[in-house]
C-alpha positions in Angstrom: 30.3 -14.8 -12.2 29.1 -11.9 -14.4 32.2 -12.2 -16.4 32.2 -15.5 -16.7 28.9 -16.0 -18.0 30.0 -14.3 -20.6 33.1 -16.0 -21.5 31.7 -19.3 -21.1 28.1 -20.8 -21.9 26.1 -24.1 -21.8 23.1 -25.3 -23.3 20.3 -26.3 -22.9 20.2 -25.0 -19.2 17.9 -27.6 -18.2 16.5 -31.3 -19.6 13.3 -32.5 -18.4 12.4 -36.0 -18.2 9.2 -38.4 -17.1 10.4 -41.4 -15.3 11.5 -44.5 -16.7 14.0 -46.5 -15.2 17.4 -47.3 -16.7 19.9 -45.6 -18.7 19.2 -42.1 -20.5 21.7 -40.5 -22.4 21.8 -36.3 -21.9 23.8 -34.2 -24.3 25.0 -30.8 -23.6 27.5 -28.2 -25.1 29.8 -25.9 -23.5 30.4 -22.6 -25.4 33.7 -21.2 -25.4 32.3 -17.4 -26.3 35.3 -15.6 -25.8 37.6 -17.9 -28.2 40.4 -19.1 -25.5 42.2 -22.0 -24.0 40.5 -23.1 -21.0 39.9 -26.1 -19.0 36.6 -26.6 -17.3 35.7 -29.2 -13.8 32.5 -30.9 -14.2 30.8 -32.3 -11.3 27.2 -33.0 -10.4 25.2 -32.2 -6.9 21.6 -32.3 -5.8 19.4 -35.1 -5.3 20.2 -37.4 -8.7 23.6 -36.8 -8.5 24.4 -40.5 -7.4 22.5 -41.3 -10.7 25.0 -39.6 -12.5 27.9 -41.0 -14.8 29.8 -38.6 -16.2 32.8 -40.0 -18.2 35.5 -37.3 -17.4 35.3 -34.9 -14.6 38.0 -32.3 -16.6 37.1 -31.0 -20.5 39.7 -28.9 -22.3 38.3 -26.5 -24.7 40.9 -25.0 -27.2 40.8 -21.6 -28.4 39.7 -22.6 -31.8 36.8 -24.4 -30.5 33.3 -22.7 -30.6 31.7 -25.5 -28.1 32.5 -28.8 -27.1 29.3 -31.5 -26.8 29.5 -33.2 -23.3 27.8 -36.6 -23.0 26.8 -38.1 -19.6 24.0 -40.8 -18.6 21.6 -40.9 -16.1 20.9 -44.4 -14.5 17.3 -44.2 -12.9 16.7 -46.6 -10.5 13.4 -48.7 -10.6 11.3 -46.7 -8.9 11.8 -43.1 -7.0 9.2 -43.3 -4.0 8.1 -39.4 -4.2 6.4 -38.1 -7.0 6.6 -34.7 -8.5 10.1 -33.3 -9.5 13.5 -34.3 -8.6 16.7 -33.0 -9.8 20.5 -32.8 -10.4 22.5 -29.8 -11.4 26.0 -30.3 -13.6 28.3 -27.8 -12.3 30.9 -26.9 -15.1 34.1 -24.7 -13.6 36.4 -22.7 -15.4 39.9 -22.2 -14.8 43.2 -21.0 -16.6 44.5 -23.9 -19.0 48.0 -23.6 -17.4 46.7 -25.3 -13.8 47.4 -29.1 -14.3 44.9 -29.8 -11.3 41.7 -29.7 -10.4 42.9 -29.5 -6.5 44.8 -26.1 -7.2 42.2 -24.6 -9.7 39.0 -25.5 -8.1 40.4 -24.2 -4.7 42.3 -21.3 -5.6 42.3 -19.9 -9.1 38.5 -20.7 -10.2 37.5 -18.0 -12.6 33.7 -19.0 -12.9 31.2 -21.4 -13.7 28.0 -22.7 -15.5 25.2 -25.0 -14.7 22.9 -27.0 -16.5 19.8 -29.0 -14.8 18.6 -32.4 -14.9 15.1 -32.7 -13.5 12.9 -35.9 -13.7 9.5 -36.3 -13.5 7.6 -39.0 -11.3 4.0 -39.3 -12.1 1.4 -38.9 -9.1 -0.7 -41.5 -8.1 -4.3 -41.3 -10.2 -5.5 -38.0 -10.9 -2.8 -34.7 -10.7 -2.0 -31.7 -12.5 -0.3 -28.6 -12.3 -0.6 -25.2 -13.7 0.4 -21.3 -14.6 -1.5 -18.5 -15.4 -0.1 -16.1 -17.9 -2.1 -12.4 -18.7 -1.3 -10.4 -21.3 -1.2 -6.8 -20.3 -3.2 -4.9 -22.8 -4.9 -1.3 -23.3 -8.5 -0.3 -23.0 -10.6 -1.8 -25.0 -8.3 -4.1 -26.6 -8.7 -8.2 -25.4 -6.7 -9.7 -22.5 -6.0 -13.0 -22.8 -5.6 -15.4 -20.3 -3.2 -18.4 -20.9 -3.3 -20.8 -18.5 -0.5 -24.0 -19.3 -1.6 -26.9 -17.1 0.5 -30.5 -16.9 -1.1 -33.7 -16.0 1.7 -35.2 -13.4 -1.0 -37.7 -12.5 -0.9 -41.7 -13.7 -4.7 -41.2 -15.1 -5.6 -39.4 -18.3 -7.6 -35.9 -17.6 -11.1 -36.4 -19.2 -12.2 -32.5 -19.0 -10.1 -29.5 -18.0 -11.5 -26.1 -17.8 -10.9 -23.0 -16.5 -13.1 -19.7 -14.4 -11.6 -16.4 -14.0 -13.2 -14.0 -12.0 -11.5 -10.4 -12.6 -11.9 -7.6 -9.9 -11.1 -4.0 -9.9 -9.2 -2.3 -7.4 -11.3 -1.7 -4.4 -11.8 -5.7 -5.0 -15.5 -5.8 -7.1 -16.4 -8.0 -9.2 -16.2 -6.8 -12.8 -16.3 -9.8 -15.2 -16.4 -13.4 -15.6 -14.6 -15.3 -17.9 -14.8 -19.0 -19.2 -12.1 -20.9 -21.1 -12.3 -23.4 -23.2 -12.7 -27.2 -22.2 -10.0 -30.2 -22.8 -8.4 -33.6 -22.5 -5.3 -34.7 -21.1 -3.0 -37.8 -21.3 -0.7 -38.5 -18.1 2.4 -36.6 -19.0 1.4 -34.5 -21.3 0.0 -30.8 -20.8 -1.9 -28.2 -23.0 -3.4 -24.6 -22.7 -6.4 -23.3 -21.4 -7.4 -20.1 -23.1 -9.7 -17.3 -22.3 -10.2 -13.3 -23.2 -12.1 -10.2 -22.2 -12.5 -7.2 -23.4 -11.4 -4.5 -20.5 -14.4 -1.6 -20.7 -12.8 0.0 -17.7 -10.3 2.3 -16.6 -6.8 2.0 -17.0 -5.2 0.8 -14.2 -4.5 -2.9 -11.9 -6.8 -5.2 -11.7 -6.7 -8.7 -10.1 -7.9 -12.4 -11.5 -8.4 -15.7 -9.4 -8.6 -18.4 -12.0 -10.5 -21.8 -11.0 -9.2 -25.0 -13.0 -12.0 -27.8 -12.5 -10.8 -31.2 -14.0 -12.1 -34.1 -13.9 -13.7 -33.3 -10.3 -10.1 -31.6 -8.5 -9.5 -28.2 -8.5 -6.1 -26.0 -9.2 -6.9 -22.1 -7.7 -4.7 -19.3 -9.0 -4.4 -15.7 -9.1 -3.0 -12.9 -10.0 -2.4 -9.2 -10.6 -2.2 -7.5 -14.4 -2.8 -4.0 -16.3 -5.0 -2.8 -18.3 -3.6 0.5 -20.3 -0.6 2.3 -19.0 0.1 4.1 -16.2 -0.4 7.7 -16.8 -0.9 11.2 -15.0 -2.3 13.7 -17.3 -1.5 17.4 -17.7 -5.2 18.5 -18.2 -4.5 22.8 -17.7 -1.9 25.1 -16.9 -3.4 28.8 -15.6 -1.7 32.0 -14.6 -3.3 34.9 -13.1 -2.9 38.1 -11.8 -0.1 38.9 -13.4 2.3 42.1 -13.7 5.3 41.9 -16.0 9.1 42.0 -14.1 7.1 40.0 -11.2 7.5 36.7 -10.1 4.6 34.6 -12.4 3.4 31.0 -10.6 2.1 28.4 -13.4 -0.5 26.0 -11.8 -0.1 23.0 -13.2 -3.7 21.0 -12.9 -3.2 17.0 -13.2 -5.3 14.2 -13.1 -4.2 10.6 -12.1 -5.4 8.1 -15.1 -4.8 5.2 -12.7 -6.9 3.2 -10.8 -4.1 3.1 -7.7 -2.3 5.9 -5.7 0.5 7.7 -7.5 3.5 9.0 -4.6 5.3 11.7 -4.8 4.5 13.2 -8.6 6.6 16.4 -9.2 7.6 18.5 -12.2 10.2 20.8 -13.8 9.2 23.7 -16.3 11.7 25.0 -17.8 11.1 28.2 -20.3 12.8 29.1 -23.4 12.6 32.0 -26.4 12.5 31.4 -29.9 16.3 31.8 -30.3 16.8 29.1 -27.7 18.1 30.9 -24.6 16.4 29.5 -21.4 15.5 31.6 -18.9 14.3 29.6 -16.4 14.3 25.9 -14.8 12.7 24.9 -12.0 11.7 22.4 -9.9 7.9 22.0 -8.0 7.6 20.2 -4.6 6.5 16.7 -4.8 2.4 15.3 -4.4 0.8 12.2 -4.2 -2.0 11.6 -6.0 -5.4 9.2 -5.4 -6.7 7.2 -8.2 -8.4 9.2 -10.7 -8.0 12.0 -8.5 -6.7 15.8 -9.5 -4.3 17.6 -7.9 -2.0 20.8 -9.1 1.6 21.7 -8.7 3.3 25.0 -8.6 6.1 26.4 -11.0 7.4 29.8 -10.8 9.0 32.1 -12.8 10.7 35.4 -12.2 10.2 37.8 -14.9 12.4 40.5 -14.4 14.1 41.7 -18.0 11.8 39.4 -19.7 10.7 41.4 -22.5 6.8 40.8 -24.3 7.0 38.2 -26.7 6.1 34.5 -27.4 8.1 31.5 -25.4 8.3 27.8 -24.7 7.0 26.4 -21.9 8.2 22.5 -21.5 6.3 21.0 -18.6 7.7 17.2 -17.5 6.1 15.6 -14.8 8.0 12.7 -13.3 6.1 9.6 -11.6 6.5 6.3 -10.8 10.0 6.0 -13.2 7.6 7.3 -15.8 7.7 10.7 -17.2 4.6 13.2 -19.2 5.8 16.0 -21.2 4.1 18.9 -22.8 5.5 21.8 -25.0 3.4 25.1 -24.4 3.5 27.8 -26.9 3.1 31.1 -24.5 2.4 34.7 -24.9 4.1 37.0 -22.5 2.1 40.6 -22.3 2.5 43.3 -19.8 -0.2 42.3 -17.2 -0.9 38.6 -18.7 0.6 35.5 -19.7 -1.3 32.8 -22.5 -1.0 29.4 -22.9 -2.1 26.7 -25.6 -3.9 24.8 -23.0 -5.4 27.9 -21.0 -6.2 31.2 -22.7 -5.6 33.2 -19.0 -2.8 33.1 -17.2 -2.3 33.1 -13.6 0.7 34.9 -11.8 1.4 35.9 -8.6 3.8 38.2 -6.3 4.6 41.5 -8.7 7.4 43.1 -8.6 8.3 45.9 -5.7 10.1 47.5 -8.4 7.7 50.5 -10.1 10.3 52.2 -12.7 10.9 49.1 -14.7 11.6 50.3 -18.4 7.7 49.1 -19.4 6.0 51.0 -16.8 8.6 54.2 -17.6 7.8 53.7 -21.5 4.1 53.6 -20.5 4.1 56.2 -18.0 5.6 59.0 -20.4 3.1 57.9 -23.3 0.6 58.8 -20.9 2.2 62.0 -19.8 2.9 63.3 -23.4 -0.4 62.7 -23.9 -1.5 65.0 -21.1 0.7 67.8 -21.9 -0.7 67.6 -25.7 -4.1 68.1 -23.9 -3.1 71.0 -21.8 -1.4 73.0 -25.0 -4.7 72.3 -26.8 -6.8 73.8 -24.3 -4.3 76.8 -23.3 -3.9 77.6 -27.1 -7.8 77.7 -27.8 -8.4 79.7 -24.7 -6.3 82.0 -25.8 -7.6 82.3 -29.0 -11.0 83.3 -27.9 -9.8 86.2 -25.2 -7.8 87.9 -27.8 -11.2 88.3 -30.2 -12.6 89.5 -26.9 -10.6 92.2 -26.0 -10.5 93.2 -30.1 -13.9 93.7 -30.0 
């Protein structure tokens, strides 16, 4: 069927009509989209189907052919005892130009089909209508709007339509109520209610129930919709206690934007020099997160022969098929690590290893030192026993 949808097309996929009886005349077109010979079965099913007439029940399409316009009518009866919607669907079946019959194609060697709908409309007795309730999802501070279609499937005109929407946050409060604006309409026909707020709150879900009042009956809706995006922030990254050529942990502080729980947040850090040359990835375990709560991850690095200097830390935290990156510049020093978001640095579980070359380099510095010390002194001392015994 996937393949055939796209080797073969009709339009328009569906035809609406109110009820009248007699004859009505629908025009459709079958696309040939992939250029070839074909022959197609059409056939109708469904509830109008005996009010079809269709005047051939096989089309051939030719290569050359774009489309082909299909004509069929549709013979209402006089009346049709239930209101609301009834309907017939056109079944058009591909199958390989060289199958003279419908019995061996449709049975055996069917490659596909397509369907266009016929759905009439019979009016309600007095006073009926139906409706939808469209939000658009929009960020803080910037209007929702609230479209809200509604058709009068009712024999009596609507005098006054309007529309209440009650929006509540997420432990079900009230926040706001909205009004919409107020109209008239004619049996068959529909038009839009519309109505916007201005979302002073978090980011996060929120919930509307809509109450349609015309003309004395009521439609109730509801419905769930966003207000900014879903987010998780990366508000600090620290690391302490820190010896180079031991093992440093980054702790990764983040803080859930949205107004629901976030399962099973984790991130990767993943650190590079200047030149490139990665040094590290890694994975943290996996949290969930309350709404608007904090919580902090784990990322480790082991930095043994990783020599002073400045590297790139790139944090991603993965959530909800959703995914917040951050590039830290950080300074590596001998007993501290810097970021750009946290000016300490948080490590943990040194190294056993004493004689790495830093703490060597640093140890004879120190020792040199010492022995320059000891010279000074012995030389001095010296100095001032020899005048002694001169004298």
């Amino acid at each position: 069927m996937l393949n055939t949808a796209l080797a073969i097309g009709v339009a328009p996929v569906k035809t609406i009509i109110d009820f009248e009886p007699g004859k009505h005349e629908i025009n459709v077109i079958i696309i040939n989209n992939d250029h070839k010979d074909f022959k197609a079965v059409v056939y109708a099913e469904g509830p109008l189907a005996e009010y079809i007439e269709l005047p051939t029940t096989l089309v051939t399409i030719k290569a050359e052919e774009d489309s082909k316009s299909l004509s069929f009518n549709l013979n209402l009866p006089e009346k049709l005892d239930k209101p609301g919607t009834h309907e017939a669907k056109i079944t058009i079946l591909e199958f390989p130009k060289e199958f003279a019959t419908e019995e061996q194609t449709a049975v055996i060697q069917a490659v596909g089909s397509v369907v266009t709908k016929v759905i009439v409309r019979v009016p309600y007795p007095g006073l009926y209508a139906e409706a939808d309730l469209l939000i658009t999802q929009a960020q803080v501070d910037k209007p929702v709007v609230f479209t809200i279609p509604i058709y009068n499937f009712g024999e009596q005109d609507i005098q006054k339509a309007k529309a209440s929407i009650v929006i509540y946050g997420a432990t079900y409060e009230e926040i706001a109520v909205v009004e919409s604006d107020e109209k008239s309409i004619k049996s068959k026909e529909q038009t839009k209610l519309v109505a916007s707020w201005i979302p002073n709150v978090n980011p996060g879900v929120y919930h509307a129930t809509v109450k349609i009042d015309y003309d004395g009956k009521r439609i109730n809706l509801e419905k769930n919709f966003n207000v900014g995006n879903l987010f998780i922030e990366i508000s600090k990254v620290e690391v302490s206690d820190f010896i180079l050529g031991g093992v440093a942990r980054f702790d990764i502080h983040l803080e859930n934007k949205w107004n629901e729980l976030i399962k099973n947040v984790y991130g990767e850090l993943t650190v590079k020099d200047k030149k490139g040359t990665i040094y590290t990835q890694s994975k943290t375990a996996a949290v969930d997160i309350p709404a608007y709560e904090k919580s902090t991850l784990q990322a480790y690095w082991d930095t043994k022969d990783v020599q002073i200097g400045l590297y790139d830390v790139l944090l991603k935290i993965h959530y909800a098929d959703k995914t917040t990156e951050k590039l830290i510049e950080t300074q590596v020093n001998i007993d501290s690590i810097q970021t750009t978001l946290e000016p300490t640095a948080k490590v943990i579980a040194p190294s056993p290893k004493l004689f790495t070359r830093d703490n060597i380099l640093v140890t004879l510095v120190i020792v040199l030192i010492v022995i320059n010390i000891a010279w000074f002194v012995y030389f001095k001392r010296r100095k001032k026993w020899k005048r002694f015994w001169l004298v």
